[in-house]
N, C-alpha and C positions, 0 to 999 in steps of 0.2 A: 721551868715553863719556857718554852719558845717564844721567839721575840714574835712579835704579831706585823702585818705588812698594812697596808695604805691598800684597800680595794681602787681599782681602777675607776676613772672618773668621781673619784670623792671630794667633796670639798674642802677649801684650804681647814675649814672648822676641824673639821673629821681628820686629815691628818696630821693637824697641830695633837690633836687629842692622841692619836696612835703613838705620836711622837713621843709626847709625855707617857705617856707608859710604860713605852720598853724603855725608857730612861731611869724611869724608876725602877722597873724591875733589873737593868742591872748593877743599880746600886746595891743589889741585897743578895747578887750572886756572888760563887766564889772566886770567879775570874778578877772581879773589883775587890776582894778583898787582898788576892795574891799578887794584883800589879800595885796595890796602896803599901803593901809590905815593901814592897820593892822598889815603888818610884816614887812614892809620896802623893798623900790626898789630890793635890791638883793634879797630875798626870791622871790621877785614877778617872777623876769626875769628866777630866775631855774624854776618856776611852769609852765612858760609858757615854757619856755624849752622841760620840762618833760613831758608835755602832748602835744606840738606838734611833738614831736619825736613818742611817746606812740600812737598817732592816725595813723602817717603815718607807723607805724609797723604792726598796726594790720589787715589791708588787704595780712599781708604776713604769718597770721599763716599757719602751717602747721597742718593736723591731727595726732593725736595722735597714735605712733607705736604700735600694737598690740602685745600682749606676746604669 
């Protein structure tokens, strides 16, 4: 299942909640189980940290300020 994004303008509530999710959902994927084989439980838990935090941010870029 795809990692889910933070809709634009949501509240901090709403994407602490998206946050947790796709954290949890990649704790149950195989990408976390193949860098836990390889780097050990804690490297695994910030990875999936990192990229569930990293997914639900990225529905909130903003565009780029013009000079």
């Amino acid at each position: 299942m795809p990692l889910k994004r933070s809709p634009k303008g949501a509240s901090k509530k709403t994407r602490q909640r998206v946050g947790s999710a796709n954290i949890s959902e990649m704790h149950k994927g195989p990408q976390y189980r193949k860098v836990m084989r390889k780097y050990g439980k804690a490297r695994a838990h910030r990875m999936a940290i990192a990229a569930g935090l990293s997914a639900a941010r990225s529905g909130r870029r903003r565009g780029r300020k013009k000079k």
